[in-house]
N, C-alpha and C positions, 0 to 999 in steps of 0.2 A: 473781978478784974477791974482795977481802977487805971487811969491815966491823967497826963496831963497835954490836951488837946491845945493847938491855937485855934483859937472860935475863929467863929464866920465874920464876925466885926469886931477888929484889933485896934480898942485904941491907944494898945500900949506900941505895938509896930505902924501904926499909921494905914496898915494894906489888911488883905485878908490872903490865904493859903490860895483862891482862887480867882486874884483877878486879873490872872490872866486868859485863863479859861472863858472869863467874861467877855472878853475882847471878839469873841466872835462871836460872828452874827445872830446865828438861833440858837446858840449856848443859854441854858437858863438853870441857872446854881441848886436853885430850888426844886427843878425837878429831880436832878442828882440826886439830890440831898436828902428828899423824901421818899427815891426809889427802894425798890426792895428786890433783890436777886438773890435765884437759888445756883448754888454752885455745887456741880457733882464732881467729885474728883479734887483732890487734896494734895497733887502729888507735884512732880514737874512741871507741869502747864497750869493745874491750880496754883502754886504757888504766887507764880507770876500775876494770874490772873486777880488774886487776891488783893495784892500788893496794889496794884492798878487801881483794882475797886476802893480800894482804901483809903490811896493819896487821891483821889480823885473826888472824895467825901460821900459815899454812896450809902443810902443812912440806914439798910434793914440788911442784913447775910444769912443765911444760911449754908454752913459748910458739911459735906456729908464725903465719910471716906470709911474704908473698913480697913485699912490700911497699919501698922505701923512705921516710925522713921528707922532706914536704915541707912548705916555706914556710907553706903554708896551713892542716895539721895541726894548725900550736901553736896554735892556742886552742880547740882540746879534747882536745890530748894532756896533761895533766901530769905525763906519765914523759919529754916529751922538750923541747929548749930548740934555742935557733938554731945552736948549735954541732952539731947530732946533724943537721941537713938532710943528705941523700946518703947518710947512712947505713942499714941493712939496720934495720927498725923491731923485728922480734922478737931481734935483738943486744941494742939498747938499752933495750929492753923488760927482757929477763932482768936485765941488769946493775945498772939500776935496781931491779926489784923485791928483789935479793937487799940492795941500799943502804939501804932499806925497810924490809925485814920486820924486826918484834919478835920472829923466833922465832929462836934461836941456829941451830939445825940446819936452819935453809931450806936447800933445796937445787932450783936451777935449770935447764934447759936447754933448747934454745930451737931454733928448725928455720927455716931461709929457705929458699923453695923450692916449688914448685908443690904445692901441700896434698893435690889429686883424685892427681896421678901421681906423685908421688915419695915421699911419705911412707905406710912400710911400714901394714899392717893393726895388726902387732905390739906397737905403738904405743897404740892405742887399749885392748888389751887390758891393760894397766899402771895404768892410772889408775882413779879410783873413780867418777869425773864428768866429764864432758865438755861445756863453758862455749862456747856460738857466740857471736862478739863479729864477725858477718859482714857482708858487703853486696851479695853476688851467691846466688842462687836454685840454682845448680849447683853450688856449694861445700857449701852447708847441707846439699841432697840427697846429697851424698856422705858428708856430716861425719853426718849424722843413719844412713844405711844400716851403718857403720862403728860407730854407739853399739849401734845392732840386734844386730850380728856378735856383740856380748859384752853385750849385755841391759846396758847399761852407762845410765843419766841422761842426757839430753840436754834440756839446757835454753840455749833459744837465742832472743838479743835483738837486735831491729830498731827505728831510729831514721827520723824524719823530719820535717823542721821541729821542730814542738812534739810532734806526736805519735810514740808509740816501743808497741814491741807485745812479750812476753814468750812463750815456748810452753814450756810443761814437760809433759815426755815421758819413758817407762821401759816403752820394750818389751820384754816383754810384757806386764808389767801393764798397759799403756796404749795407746790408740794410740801411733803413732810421728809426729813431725813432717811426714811425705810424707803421713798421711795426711788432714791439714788441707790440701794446697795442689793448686793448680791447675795439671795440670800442662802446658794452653796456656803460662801464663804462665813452665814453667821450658821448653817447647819454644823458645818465643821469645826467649829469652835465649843460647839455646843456638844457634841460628841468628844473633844478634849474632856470638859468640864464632868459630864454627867456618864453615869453606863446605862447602857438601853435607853440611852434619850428622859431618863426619867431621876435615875435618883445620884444623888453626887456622888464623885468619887474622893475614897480620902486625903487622895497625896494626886494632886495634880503639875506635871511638869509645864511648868510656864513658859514662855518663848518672853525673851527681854528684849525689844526693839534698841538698836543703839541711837541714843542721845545725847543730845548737848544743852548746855544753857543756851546757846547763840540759836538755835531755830525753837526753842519753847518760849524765846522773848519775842520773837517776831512775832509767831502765833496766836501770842496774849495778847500781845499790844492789839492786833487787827482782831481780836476776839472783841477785845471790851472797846473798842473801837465803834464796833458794830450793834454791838448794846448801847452804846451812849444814843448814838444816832436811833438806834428803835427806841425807847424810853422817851425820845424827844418828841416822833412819831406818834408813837400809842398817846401821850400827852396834847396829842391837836397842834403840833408845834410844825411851821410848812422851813423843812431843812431846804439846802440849796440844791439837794440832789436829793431825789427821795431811794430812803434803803431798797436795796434788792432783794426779796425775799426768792428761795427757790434757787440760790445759788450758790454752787463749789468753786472757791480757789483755793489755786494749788503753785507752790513754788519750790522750787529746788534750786538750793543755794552754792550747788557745785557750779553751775551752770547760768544761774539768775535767771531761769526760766519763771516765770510767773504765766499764770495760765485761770481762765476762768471760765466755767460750764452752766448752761441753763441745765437744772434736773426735772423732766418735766413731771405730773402728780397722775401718778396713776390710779384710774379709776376704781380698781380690783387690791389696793392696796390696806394689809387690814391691819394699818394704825390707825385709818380716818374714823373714828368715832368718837363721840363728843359726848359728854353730859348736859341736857336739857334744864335740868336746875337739879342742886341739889339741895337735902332738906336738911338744917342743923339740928341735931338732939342734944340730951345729955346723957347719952351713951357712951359708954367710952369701952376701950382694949381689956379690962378688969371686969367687965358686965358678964354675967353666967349667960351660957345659951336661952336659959331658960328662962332669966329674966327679961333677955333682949326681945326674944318672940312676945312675950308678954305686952311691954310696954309699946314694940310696936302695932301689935294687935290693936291696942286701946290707941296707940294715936290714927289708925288708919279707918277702927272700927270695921276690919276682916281681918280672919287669919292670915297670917302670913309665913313665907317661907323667904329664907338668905339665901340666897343664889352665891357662891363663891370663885363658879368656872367664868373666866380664866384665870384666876389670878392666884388660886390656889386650890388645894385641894388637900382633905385626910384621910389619912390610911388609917384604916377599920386591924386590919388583919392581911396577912402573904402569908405563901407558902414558902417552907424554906426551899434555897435554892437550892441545899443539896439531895435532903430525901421525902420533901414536897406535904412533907405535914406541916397544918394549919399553925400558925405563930401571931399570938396576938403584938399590934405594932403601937396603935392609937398616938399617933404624932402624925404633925403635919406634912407632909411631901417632901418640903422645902428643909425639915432638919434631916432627914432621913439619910442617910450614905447608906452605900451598895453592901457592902461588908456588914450592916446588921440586919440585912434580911436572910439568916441560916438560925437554925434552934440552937438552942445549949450543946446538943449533941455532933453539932457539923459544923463547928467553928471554922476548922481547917480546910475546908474544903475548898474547891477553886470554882469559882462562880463564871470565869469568861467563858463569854457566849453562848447564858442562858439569858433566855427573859424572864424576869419574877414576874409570876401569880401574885395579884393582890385588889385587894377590894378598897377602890376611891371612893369617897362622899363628897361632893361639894354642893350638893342642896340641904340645908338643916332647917328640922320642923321640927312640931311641938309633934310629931306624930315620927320620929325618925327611927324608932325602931329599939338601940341603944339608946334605955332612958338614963343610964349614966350621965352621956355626953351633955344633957341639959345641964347640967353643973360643973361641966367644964366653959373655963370663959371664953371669952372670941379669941382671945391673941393664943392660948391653948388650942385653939381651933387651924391657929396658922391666920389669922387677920390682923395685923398690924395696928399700933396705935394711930389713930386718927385717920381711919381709913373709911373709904367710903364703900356701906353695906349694899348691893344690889338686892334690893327688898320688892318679891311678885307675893302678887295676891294666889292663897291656896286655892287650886282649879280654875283659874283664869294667867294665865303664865303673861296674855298681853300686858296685864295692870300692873308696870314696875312705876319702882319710887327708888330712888337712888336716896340713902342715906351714910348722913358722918357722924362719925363720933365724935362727937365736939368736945364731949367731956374729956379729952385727951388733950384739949389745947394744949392747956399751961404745962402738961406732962412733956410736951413735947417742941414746941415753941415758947418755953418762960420768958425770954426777952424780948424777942422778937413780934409777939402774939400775946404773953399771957398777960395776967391782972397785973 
């Protein structure tokens, strides 16, 4: 994707894109310019928020959506047009913002794809700020536990009719985003989505919040608002009000209620965990199991084992749900839907309100039992590219090593990250 940008110094216009921006007081172009923001969510509040990032000359993006454009989108996407319907919305998203941006050295890339299971931890740890532009309660709790992992900003906006809500978050200075919300209301979502809490369902009926453009602009503007002002922050830069982390507004535009809540950080809240360091390899989502135990063996000099709980887990084998003989499955969790755990012979059968029999792995050794599996790769395993491995020493479970797959960079970051 090529453009033709106005640079930072015009001396064919005399000015630059930005000097007005200059004009205040601890505005500094430079940091902009050389930030780098992950952005989840490609849709109505992405949009916006894109846009913003863009004229604003914001120099590193990541855009992630699983999405396609539909019909109905365009009158509150302004990154896409009738001709873009059917296509992958975080494609057209990237393409556009790089058409966009005032800053020469924008650099974009962009992820389609199931945001909770496919996309590495890796990911998160690259960026300065991480922007939720979302619409489901179990994405957010992912997307917010992942900002946790690397103490990274998370500032995440929600839209509805007229009214739209803001939450900024930087744990550990602050609470975290889970630890404002209820989490009946993310259990309940999650039983839309999954059957028995466990395996997806294939036809899920969605609930469509009604929206407008007019409250997904407000939302963005005070989203990236609020990332300018952190970026300036994280940068050592003393603003004239310093950000408020740990904090929900809320407005409703019937009424012009505006409203804003301390959330406070619960103790017992379990996104609060952090990664101590992690270790770069060149290991990447294509490495057989068997090679991977190998190579970290010899970097650690003990055996070791991959730890996968929580973040995923493989089915060995269930039983069908209709007449409970054993059925081999060997997929990860996270592909799996409800309707194929029945044998050849019980296709039609009605599964509501049984719970499947089946046997999970998420610890893998060189000693696992099915020695097939060594020769299935990680991302066969259910581990995403550029994901970071939780790696304990065999018979001592205290000695973990957090490792990534680095060799997944350029697979996965080429612009943004790679060579």
């Amino acid at each position: 994707m090529t453009n033709t940008k106005i640079t930072l110094h015009s001396s064919e216009y005399g000015e630059t894109a930005f000097d007005r921006a200059k004009l205040i007081s601890w505005w500094s172009q430079e940091v902009v310019s050389a930030s780098r923001i992950l952005v989840v969510g490609a849709g109505a509040i992405g949009n916006e928020t894109l846009k913003n990032l863009a004229l604003l000359g914001v120099g590193k993006m990541f855009i992630c959506d699983m999405d396609t454009v539909s019909v109905s989108n365009l009158s509150r996407t302004v990154l896409f047009g009738i001709d873009d319907v059917g296509k992958n919305k975080a494609e057209v998203a990237a393409e556009r913002v790089l058409l966009m941006s005032n800053n020469p050295e924008c650099k974009v890339d962009y992820f389609v794809g199931d945001i909770i299971n496919k996309l590495g931890h890796g990911v998160f740890r690259r960026f300065d700020i991480v922007l939720g532009c979302l619409d489901n309660m179990l994405t957010r709790t992912n997307v917010n536990r992942r900002s946790c992992l690397f103490k990274k900003p998370y500032i995440d906006a929600g839209i509805s009719g007229l009214g739209l809500s803001l939450n900024v978050h930087h744990y550990p200075e602050s609470s975290c985003l889970e630890c404002g919300m209820d989490s009946k209301d993310v259990e309940r979502e999650r039983m839309i989505r999954y059957s028995c809490d466990v395996f997806k369902k294939r036809v899920v009926q969605e609930g469509h919040a009604a929206t407008v453009l007019i409250s997904t602009a407000i939302v963005s503007a005070l989203q990236v608002q609020e990332a300018v002002k952190a970026l300036h922050q994280l940068s050592g830069i003393e603003l004239e009000v310093p950000i408020q982390y740990g904090k929900k507004y809320y407005y409703q535009g019937m009424n012009h209620l505006f409203e804003q809540m301390r959330v406070l950080a619960k103790d017992d809240c379990a996104a609060h965990f952090s990664y101590n360091e992690v270790i770069e390899t060149q290991l990447a989502s294509i490495t057989t199991l068997g090679d991977a135990l190998e190579t970290l063996s010899n970097l650690f000099g003990y055996k070791c084992i991959i730890d996968t709980y929580p973040d995923s887990a493989f089915i060995s084998k269930a039983k069908c749900i209709s007449c409970h003989k054993e059925i081999a499955i060997n997929k990860p969790m996270s592909e799996i839907y409800s309707d194929e755990l029945f044998c050849i012979d019980c296709t039609q059968s009605d599964a509501s309100g049984y719970t499947p029999e089946y046997t999970a792995i998420d610890v893998f050794s060189s000693e696992i039992g099915d020695d097939f599996l060594l020769d299935y790769t990680l991302e066969q395993l259910g581990i995403p590219p550029l994901h970071i491995l939780t790696v304990r020493e065999q018979g001592n479970e205290d000695n973990v090593k957090y490792v990534e797959l680095t060799g997944d960079l350029t697979r996965v970051l080429p612009n943004t990250f790679g060579m």
